[in-house]
C-alpha positions as a printed Julia matrix, in Angstrom:
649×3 Matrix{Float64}:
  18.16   3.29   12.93
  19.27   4.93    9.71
  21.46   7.58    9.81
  20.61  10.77    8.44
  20.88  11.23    4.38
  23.39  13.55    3.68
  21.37  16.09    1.79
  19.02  15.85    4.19
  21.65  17.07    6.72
  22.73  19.71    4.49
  19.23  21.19    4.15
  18.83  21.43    7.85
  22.42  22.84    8.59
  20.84  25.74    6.23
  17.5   25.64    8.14
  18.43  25.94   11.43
  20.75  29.06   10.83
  19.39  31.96    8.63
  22.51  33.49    9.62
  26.65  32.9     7.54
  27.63  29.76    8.3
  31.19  28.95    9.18
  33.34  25.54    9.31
  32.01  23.93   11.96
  31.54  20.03   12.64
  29.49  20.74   15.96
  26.32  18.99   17.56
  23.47  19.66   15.59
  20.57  19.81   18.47
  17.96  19.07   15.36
  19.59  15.91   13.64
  17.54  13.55   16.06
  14.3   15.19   14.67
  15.05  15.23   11.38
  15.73  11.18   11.86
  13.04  10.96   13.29
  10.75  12.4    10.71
  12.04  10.46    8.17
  11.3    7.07   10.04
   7.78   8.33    9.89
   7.56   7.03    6.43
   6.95   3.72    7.96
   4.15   2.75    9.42
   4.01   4.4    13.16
   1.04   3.41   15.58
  -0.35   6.6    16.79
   0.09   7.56   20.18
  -2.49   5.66   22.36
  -5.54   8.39   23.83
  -4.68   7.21   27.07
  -1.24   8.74   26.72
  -3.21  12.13   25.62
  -4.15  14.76   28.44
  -7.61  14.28   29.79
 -10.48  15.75   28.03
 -12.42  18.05   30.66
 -16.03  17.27   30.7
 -17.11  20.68   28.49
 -15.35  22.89   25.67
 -12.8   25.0    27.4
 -13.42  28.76   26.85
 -12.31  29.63   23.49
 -11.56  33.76   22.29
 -15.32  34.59   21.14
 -17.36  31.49   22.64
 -16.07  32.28   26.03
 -18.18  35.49   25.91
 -21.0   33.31   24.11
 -21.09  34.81   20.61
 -24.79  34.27   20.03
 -26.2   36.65   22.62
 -23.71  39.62   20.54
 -25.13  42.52   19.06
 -26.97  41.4    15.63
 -26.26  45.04   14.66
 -22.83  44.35   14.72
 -21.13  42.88   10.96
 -19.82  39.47   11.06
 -17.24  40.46    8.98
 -15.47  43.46   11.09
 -12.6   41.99   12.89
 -12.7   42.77   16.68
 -10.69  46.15   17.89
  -7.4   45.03   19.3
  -8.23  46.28   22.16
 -10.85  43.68   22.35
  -7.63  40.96   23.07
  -5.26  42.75   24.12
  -3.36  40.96   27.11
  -5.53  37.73   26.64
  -3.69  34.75   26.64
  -4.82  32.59   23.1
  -2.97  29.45   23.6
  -3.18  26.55   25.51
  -1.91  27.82   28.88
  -4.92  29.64   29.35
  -6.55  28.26   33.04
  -8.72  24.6    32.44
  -6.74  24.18   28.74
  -4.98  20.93   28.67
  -1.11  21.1    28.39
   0.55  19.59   25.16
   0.04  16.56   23.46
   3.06  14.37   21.76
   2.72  15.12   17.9
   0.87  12.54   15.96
   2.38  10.82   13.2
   2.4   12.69    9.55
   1.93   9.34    7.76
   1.45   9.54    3.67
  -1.06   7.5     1.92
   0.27   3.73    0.75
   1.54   3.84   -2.23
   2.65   1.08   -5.01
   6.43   1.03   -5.72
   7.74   0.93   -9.56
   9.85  -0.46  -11.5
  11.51   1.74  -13.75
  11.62   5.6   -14.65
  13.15   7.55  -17.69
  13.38  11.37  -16.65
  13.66  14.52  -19.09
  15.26  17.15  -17.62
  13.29  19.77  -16.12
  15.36  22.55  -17.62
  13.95  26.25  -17.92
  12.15  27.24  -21.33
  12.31  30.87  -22.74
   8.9   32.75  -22.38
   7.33  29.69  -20.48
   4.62  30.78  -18.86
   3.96  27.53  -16.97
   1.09  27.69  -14.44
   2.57  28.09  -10.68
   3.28  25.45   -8.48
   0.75  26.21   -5.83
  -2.32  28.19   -5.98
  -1.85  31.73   -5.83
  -3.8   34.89   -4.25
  -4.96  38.61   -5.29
  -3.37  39.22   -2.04
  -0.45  40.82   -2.13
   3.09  39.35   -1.6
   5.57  42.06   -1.46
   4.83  43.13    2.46
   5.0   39.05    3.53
   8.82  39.51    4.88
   7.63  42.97    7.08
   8.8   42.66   10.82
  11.03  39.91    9.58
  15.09  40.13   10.44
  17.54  37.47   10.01
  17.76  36.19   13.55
  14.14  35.61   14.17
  13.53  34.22   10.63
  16.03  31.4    11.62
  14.41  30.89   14.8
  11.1   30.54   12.92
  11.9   28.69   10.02
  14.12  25.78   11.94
  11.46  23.89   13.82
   9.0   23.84   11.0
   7.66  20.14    9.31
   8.28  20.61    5.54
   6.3   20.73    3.63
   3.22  21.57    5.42
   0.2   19.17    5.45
  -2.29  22.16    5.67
  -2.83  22.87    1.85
  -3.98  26.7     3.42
  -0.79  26.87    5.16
   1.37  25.28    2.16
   0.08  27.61    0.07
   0.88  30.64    2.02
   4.02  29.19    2.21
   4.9   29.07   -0.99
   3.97  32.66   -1.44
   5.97  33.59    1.44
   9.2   31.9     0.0
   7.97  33.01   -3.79
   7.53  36.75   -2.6
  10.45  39.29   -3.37
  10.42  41.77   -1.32
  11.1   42.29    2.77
  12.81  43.7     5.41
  14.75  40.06    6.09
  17.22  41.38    3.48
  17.23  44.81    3.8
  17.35  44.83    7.59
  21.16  43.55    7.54
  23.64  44.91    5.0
  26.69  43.13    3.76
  26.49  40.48    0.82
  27.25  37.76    2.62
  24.21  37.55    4.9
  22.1   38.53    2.24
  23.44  35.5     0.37
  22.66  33.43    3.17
  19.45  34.25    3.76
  18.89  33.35    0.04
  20.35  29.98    0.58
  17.47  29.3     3.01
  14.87  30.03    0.68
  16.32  27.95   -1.75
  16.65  24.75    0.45
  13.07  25.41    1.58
  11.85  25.47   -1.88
  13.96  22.57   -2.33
  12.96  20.83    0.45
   8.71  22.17   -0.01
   8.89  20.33   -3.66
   8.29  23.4    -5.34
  10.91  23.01   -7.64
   9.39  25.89  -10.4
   9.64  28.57   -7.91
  13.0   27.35   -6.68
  14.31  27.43  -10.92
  12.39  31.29  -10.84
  14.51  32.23   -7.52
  17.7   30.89   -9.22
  16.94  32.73  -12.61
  15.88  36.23  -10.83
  18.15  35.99   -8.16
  22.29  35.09   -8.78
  24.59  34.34   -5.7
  27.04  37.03   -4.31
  30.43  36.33   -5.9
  31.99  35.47   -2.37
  28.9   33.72   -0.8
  29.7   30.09   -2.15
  27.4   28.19    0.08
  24.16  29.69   -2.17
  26.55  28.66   -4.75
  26.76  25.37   -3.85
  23.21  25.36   -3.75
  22.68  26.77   -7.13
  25.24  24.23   -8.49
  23.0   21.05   -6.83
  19.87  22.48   -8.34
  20.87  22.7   -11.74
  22.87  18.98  -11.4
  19.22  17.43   -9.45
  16.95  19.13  -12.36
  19.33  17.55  -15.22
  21.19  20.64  -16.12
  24.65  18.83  -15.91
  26.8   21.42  -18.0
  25.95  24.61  -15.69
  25.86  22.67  -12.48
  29.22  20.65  -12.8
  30.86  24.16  -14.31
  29.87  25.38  -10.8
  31.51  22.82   -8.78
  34.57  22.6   -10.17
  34.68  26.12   -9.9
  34.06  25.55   -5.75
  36.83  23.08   -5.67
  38.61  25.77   -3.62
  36.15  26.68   -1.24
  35.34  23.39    0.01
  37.4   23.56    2.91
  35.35  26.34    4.38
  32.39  24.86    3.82
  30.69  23.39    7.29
  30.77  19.54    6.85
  27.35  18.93    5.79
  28.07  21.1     3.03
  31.41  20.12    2.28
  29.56  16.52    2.17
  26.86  17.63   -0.17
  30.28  19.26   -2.31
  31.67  15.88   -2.41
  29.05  13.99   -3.34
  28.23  16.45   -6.54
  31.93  16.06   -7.69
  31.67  12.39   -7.96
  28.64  12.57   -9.24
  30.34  15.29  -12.1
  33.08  12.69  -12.26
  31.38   9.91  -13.06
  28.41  10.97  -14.97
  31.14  12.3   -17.6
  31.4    8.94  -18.94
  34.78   8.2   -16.93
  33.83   5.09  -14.73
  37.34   4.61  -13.95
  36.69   6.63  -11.34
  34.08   5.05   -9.75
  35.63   3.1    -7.54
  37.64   5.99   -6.38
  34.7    8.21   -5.18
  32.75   5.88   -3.79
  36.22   5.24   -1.09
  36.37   8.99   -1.26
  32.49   9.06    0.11
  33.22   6.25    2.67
  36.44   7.58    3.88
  34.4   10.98    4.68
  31.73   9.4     6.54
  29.11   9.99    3.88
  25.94   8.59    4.52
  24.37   7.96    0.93
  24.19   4.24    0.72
  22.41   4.99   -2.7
  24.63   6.63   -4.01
  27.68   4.34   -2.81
  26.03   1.67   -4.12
  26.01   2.85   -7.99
  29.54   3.93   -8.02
  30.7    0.35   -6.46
  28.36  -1.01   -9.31
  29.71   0.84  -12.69
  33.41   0.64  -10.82
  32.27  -3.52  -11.04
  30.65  -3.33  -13.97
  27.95  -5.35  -12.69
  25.05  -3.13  -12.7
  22.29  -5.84  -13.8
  19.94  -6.53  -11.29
  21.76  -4.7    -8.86
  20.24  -4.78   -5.15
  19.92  -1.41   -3.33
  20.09  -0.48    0.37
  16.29   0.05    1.12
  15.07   2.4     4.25
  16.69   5.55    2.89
  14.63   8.75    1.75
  15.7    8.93   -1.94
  16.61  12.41   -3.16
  16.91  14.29   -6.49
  20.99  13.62   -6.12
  20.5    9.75   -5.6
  18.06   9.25   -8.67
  20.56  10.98  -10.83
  23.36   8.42   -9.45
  20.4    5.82  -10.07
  20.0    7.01  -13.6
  23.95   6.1   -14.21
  23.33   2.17  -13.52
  19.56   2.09  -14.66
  18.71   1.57  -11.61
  14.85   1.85  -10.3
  14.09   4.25   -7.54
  11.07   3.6    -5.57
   8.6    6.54   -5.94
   7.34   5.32   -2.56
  10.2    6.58   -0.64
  11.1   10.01   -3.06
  11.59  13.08   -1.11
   8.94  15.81   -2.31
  11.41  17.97   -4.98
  11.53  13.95   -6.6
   7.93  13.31   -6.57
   7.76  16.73   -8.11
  10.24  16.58  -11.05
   8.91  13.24  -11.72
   5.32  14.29  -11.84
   5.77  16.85  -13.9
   8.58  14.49  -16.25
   8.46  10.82  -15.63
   8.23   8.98  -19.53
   6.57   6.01  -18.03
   2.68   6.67  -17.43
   2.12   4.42  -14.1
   5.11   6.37  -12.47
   4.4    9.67  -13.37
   0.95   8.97  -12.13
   2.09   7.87   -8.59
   4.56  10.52   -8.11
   1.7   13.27   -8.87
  -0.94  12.08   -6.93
   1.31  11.76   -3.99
   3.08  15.62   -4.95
  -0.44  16.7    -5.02
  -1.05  15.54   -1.75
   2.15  17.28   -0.47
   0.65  20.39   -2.13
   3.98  20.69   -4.32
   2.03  20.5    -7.53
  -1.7   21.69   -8.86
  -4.37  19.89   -9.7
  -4.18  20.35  -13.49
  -0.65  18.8   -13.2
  -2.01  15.48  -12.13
  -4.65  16.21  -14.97
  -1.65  16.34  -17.26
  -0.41  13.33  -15.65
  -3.63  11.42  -16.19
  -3.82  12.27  -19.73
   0.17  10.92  -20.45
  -0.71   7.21  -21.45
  -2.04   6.11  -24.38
  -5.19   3.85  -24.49
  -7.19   2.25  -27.32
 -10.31   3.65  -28.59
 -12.09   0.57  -27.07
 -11.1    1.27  -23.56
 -12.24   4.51  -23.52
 -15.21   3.07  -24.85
 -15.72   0.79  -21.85
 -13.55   1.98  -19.28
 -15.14  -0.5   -16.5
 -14.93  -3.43  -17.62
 -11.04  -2.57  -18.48
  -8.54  -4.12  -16.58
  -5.55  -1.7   -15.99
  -3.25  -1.28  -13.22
  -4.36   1.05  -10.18
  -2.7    4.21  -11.39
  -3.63   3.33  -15.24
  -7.23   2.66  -14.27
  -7.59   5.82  -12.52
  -6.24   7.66  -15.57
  -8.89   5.75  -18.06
 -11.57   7.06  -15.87
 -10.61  10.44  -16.0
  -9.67  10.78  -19.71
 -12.86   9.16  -20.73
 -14.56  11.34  -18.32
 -13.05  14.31  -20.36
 -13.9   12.67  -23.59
 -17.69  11.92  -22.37
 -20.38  14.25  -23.72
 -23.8   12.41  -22.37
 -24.07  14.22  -18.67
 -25.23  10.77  -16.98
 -22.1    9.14  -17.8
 -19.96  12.07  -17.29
 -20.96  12.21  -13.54
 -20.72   8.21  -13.79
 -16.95   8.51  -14.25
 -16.24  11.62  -12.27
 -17.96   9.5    -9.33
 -15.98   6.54   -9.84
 -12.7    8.22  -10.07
 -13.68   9.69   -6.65
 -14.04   6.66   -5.1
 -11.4    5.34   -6.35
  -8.89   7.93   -4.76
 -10.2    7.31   -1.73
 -10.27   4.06   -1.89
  -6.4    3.97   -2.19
  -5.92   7.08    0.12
  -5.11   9.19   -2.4
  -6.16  13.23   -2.48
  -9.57  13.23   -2.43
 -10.51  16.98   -2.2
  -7.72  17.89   -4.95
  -9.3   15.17   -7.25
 -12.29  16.61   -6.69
 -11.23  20.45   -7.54
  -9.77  18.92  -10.44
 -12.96  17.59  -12.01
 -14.71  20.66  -10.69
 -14.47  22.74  -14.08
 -16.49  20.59  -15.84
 -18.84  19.1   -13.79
 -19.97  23.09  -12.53
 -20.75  23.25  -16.64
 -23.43  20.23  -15.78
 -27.01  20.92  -15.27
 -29.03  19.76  -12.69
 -31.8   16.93  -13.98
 -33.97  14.14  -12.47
 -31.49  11.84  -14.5
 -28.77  13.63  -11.7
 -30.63  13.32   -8.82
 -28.26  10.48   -7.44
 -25.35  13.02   -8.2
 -26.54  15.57   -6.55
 -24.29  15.77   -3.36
 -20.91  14.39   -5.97
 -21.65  17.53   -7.54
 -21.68  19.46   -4.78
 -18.54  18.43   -2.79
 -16.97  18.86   -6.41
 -17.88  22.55   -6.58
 -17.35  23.25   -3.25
 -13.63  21.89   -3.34
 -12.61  24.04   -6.88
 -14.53  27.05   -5.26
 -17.5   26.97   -8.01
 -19.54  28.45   -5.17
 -22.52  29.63   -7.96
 -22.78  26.11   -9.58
 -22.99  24.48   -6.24
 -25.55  26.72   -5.1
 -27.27  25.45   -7.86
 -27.55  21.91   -7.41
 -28.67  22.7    -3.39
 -31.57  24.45   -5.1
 -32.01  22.07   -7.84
 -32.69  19.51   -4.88
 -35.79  21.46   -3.87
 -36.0   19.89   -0.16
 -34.68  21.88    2.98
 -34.25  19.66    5.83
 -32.81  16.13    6.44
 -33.89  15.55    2.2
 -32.29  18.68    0.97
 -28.22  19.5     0.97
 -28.43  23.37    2.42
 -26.3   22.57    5.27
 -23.72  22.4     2.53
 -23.85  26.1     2.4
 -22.47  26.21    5.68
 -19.41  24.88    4.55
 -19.79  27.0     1.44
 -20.11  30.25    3.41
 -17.36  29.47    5.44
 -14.77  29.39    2.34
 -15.88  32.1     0.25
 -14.09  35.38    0.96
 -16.75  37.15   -0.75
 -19.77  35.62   -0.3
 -23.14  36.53   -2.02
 -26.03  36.6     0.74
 -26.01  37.18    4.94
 -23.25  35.37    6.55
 -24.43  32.57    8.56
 -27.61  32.25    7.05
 -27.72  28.07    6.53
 -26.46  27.72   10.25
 -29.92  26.24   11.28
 -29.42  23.49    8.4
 -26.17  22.58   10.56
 -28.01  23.2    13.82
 -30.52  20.37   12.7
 -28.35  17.77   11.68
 -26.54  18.5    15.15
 -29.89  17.94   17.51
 -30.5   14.63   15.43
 -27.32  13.55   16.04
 -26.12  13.47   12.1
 -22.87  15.22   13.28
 -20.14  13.11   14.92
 -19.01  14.76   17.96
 -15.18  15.81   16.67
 -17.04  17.69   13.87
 -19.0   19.79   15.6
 -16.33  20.57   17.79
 -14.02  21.5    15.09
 -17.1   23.29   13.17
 -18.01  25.69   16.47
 -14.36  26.65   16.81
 -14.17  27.33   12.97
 -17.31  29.31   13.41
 -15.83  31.4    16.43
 -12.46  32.11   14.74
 -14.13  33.36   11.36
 -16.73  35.59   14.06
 -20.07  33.76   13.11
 -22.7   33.89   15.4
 -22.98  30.33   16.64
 -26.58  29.08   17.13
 -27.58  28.02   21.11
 -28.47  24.7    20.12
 -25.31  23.93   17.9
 -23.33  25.08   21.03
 -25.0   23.03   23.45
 -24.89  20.04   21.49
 -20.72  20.2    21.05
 -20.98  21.18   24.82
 -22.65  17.81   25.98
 -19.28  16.17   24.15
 -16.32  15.71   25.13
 -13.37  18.05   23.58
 -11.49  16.34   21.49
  -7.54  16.14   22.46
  -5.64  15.04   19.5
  -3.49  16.92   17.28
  -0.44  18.98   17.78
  -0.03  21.47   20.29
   3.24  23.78   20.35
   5.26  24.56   22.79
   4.47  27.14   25.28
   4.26  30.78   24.0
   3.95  29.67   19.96
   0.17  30.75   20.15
   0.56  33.92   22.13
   3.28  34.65   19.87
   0.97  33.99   16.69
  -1.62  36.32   18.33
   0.68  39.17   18.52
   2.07  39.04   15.43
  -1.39  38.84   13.54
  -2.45  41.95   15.56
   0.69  43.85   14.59
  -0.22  41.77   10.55
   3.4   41.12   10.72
   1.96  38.71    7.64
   5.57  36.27    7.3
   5.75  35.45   11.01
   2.36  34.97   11.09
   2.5   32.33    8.62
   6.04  30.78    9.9
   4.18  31.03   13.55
   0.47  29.76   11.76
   3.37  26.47   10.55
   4.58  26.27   13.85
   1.19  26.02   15.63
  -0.21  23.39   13.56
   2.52  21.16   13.3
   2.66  17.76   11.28
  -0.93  18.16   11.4
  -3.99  19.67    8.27
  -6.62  21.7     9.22
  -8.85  18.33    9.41
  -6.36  16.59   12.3
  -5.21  19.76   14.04
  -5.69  20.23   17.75
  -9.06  21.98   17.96
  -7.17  25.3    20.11
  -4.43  25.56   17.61
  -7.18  25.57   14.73
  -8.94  28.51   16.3
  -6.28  30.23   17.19
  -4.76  29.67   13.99
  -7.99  30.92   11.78
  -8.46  33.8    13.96
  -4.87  35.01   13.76
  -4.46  34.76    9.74
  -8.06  36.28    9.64
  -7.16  39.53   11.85
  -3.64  39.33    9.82
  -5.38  40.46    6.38
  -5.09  36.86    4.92
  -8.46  35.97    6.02
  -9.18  33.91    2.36
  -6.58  31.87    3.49
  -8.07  31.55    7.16
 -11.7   30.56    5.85
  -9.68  27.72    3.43
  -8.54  26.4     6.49
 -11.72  26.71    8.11
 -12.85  24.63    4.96
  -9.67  22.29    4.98
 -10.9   21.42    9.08
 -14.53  20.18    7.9
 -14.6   19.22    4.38
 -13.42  15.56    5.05
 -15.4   14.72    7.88
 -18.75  16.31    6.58
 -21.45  13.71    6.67
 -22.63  12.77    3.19
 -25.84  10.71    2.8
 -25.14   8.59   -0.42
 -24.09   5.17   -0.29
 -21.4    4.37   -2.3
C-alpha cells in the first residue's frame, strides 16, 4: 500500500478542521480514506450486485410519486414548489420504511488515459486586466448569500467527508461558486483574525485540491493572509511556488522559517518540502543531497520528490527511473522540472491536469491533461478548444483529416480544427460526428465535447443532405443548452413517433430553467418509447424520479412500466441522517449547506450513476433551495448518457 503523499496529507489536515489548527502529530481518523481514494486510480472491480441490498419487487415510495403525481390537480403550476408544510416531518432519505439501507460506494474510476513523455510548462502567473473566462460555468444566480446559515464548526463538519472534486458537473459547478463566492456568515459569525484566516486556508486547499486553480490565484489576489495566521501563509507561499511564481513564493518561506515549529506536522512537512525545493531550484545542487536526508530523516513521504534531489546531488539525472504508484502533484512536477524529468499526466492530481491544460508547450500533453481536467469539471469547454487548436498541422492534413495518421490526442485535434476550418455543412457535421465518436471511443467527455461543438453546429440548417445528422445535432444542442436550434432539427424531422426525435424534448424540458411552451408537454413521446420497450429499465427509473423531484406530472403508463422493474440499487447512499439533513436545509434555502449536503449525498458518484433516492432527493432539495437551474442540470446530467439514440455508428 502506498503511503499517503505528503501534500495530500496536508490538504486534508486543512479539510477536516475549518477551525485554528495547533501542533499536533495525532491520529488522523480520515488518512485511511484519503489512501484509499487515491488507490482508486487503479483499476478497482466494482462491488459485485450480490453484495448490494436487495431490490424490492416495485419502486419504493418516493416524495411526490408516493401520493401518485398524475391524479394532482392540473390546475395546479408545475413550476410552484410545494408549501413546506407539504413535507414537513417526512423523512426524505433512505430510512424511510421498505427503502433499502446503504450500499458500499462504487468506485470513482477516470477514463484510461495514454501516459507522455515529456512536458515544458510556462508559468501560470497572473496578467494585469486579464479577463480570462472562469474556470467553471457560472450562474445569474446570485453568490453572495451561498455561506448563509454557515458557521465555522459545521462548515468543517461538512466540508471533511466530501470526494474532491465532485463527479456531478451540476454539483462541481455549484461548488465552485460556493468556494468563488465572497460573502457569508462563515466569517463573520466568529471574530478574531486567526479563525478567519483559517477558514480561508480551507477554501484555498479546496480550490487547490477542486483544480480550479484561476479562482484559487483570484482568492489569493483579493484576499491576503492575517499577519499572524501563517498556515494560510504557507498556503499562499505553495501556490505561488506550484504555479511557477518562484520569487514571491520562496520570499514567503523563508520568511516562515520561524514558524515552522508550530506548524502541525503535515504542514510543517509541506514547509519542508518547499524549502528544499527553494534551495535547490536556486541553482545550488550542493544541497541536494542534504534535503533529500533532511526529507527522509522527517518521515516525508514524496518518493518523487526524493528521487530528483538524490539525482542532481548524483548528477546522474539521464534516464532516471521514478517511483511509480504515487499521485503526482503541482510540488513534485516542479522537482521533476529540475532533472527533466517526465511526469505521467495519467497519474496528475486535478490542480496539475489543470495548469498543464491550460500551459503544457507540447500539443499531445496539453491535449490529455484537458480532456481529462474537463472531465473533472476543473476547466471549460473552450479551454480544451484552445487545447485542440495548440499544434500545428500542414495544410494537407486539414485537407484530408481521415486518411491522416496522427496520434490519439493529435487526431482528435485535426478533426476538430478542420471542423472549425470547414465551411460545406455536410462535412462540417462529418467531422463534428467523428470527433464524437472518437471521445467516446477512448472514454473521454462526451457531453462536454459535445457542448463544445455546440456553437457552431446550432448555426447549421436543417437539410435532406442532414437527415443522417439529425439526432448528432440534437444531443449537440441539447448539451451547450441551444434549446431553440435543437427544437429545430426535432421539427425539421417532420415525424412524431418511433421516426421522429420529440422525446428529445423531454430531456430538453427538463434542463431549461425557462422553458418556452407547457411543461411536460413531450411526456407521451417518452411514454411511447417506454410501452415498446425502447427504454432500458435503469432509465426509466432514473427518468420518473427526475420527473418527481422537478414536480412533473408523470404519465400512468410511464409509471407502470418503471413499476413492473426492478429498482435499481447501485450508487452511493450516505450515511444515516445526510438526506434528512439536505431536506431541511433546502427548506430553510440555507443555499452552502445545501450544496456541501447535495456533495455529501451523492458521493463519488454523477447524476448518471447516483443511487436513484439520493438523485431525487438531491434535485428536489436544490430545486426548493432557489438553485433549481442547477437541479434540472442534474436532472439532465442523470439521463443524457443513457438516452437511447437510434443511429448506428
Amino acid at each position: 500500500m502506498h503511503r499517503l503523499p505528503a501534500a495530500v496529507g496536508f490538504g486534508l489536515a486543512l479539510l477536516t478542521c475549518a477551525l485554528p489548527l495547533h501542533a499536533d502529530d495525532g491520529w488522523n481518523p480520515f488518512a485511511e480514506r484519503d489512501r484509499a481514494r487515491q488507490r482508486e486510480r487503479a483499476t478497482t472491480p466494482r462491488p459485485p450486485e450480490g453484495l448490494r441490498p436487495s431490490p424490492p419487487p416495485t419502486l419504493p415510495p418516493m416524495e411526490g410519486v408516493s401520493s401518485r403525481p398524475w391524479l394532482r390537480d392540473s390546475s395546479r403550476s408545475p413550476e410552484a414548489m410545494p408549501d413546506d408544510d407539504d413535507r414537513a416531518g417526512r423523512s426524505s432519505s433512505w430510512d424511510q420504511p421498505g427503502r433499502p439501507a446503504p450500499s458500499d460506494v462504487a468506485p470513482h474510476r477516470r477514463p484510461d488515459e495514454e501516459s507522455v513523455q515529456r512536458s515544458e510548462l510556462q508559468p501560470l502567473a497572473p496578467t494585469p486586466g486579464d479577463a480570462a473566462e472562469p474556470i467553471a460555468r457560472t450562474s445569474a444566480e446570485p453568490a453572495t448569500d451561498l455561506w448563509q446559515g454557515l458557521d465555522q464548526a459545521s462548515l468543517g463538519e461538512l466540508i471533511a467527508p466530501l470526494s474532491l472534486p465532485p463527479k456531478s458537473e451540476a454539483l462541481a459547478t455549484l461548488w465552485q461558486r460556493l468556494l468563488s463566492s465572497s460573502g457569508g456568515s462563515a466569517r463573520e459569525g466568529h471574530p478574531g483574525g486567526r479563525q478567519r484566516a483559517s477558514f480561508g486556508a480551507v477554501r484555498m486547499e479546496a480550490l487547490y485540491r477542486s483544480g480550479l486553480i484561476a479562482d484559487l490565484r483570484n482568492l489569493m489576489q483579493s484576499q491576503r493572509p492575517a499577519a499572524s495566521d501563517a498556515l494560510e501563509s504557507l498556503l499562499v507561499a505553495r501556490t505561488h511556488i506550484a504555479l511557477g511564481e518562484r520569487e514571491p513564493g520562496c520570499s514567503a518561506i523563508k520568511g516562515l522559517q520561524q514558524a515552522q515549529s508550530s506548524f502541525p506536522k503535515p504542514a510543517r512537512q509541506q514547509f519542508l518540502l518547499l524549502a528544499a525545493l527553494c534551495g535547490v531550484g536556486a541553482g545550488d545542487t550542493s544541497k541536494a543531497s542534504i534535503a533529500a536526508d533532511l526529507l527522509r530523516a522527517e518521515g516525508i513521504d514524496a518518493p518523487l520528490a526524493i528521487a530528483a534531489l538524490a539525482a542532481l546531488a548524483s548528477g546522474q539525472t539521464a534516464g532516471l527511473q521514478l517511483p511509480p504508484g504515487n499521485v503526482i502533484t503541482l510540488i513534485d512536477y516542479r522537482f521533476l522540472e529540475l532533472v527533466g524529468a517526465d511526469p505521467d499526466v495519467a497519474a496528475a492530481e486535478p490542480a496539475l491536469l489543470t495548469l498543464l491544460a491550460l500551459g503544457a508547450k507540447r500539443a499531445p500533453i496539453r491535449i490529455l491533461a484537458a480532456e481529462s481536467a474537463l472531465a473533472l469539471h476543473a476547466i471549460q469547454p473552450s479551454d480544451l478548444a484552445a487545447a485542440y487548436r495548440s499544434p500545428d498541422f500542414p495544410a494537407a492534413a486539414l485537407a484530408h483529416p481521415f486518411t491522416e495518421e496522427q496520434s490519439p490526442p493529435l487526431q482528435r485535434a485535426l478533426l476538430f480544427k478542420a471542423f472549425e476550418t470547414e465551411r460545406a455543412p455536410v462535412k462540417e457535421a462529418r467531422l463534428a460526428r467523428a470527433l464524437l465518436n472518437e471521445v467516446r471511443r477512448t472514454g473521454g467527455p462526451y457531453r462536454q465535447v459535445a457542448a463544445m461543438l455546440a456553437p457552431a453546429i446550432a448555426e447549421l440548417r436543417p437539410s435532406p443532405d442532414l437527415a443522417w445528422f439529425t439526432e448528432s445535432a440534437i444531443e449537440i444542442c441539447l448539451a451547450g443548452n441551444r434549446l431553440d436550434a435543437l427544437r429545430n432539427w426535432v421539427s425539421a424531422a417532420g415525424a412524431t413517433g418511433p421516426a421522429g426525435f420529440d422525446d428529445w424534448l423531454v430531456l430538453a424540458d427538463i434542463a431549461a430553467t425557462n422553458w418556452n411552451g407547457r411543461r411536460g408537454a413531450f411526456l407521451p413521446a417518452a411514454e411511447r418509447r417506454a410501452v415498446k420497450g425502447e427504454l432500458p429499465p435503469e432509465l426509466m427509473h432514473r427518468l420518473v424520479t427526475v420527473l418527481d423531484a422537478l414536480d412533473y406530472q408523470i404519465p400512468i403508463p410511464l409509471w407502470e412500466a418503471a413499476s413492473r422493474t426492478q429498482q435499481p440499487t447501485g450508487g452511493f447512499l450516505p450515511e444515516t441522517g445526510i438526506l434528512s439533513r439536505l431536506q431541511n436545509a433546502a427548506r430553510d434555502r440555507q443555499k452552502g449547506t445545501v450544496v456541501l449536503l447535495a456533495m455529501r449525498a451523492l458521493g463519488p458518484e454523477s447524476g448518471d450513476t447516483a443511487h436513484i433516492i439520493a438523485l431525487g432527493d438531491t434535485i428536489r432539495a436544490l430545486k426548493r433551495a432557489g438553485l433549481e437551474a442547477h437541479a434540472r442540470q442534474l436532472g439532465l446530467e442523470a439521463l443524457f448518457a443513457a438516452w437511447p439514440r437510434r443511429r448506428a455508428d
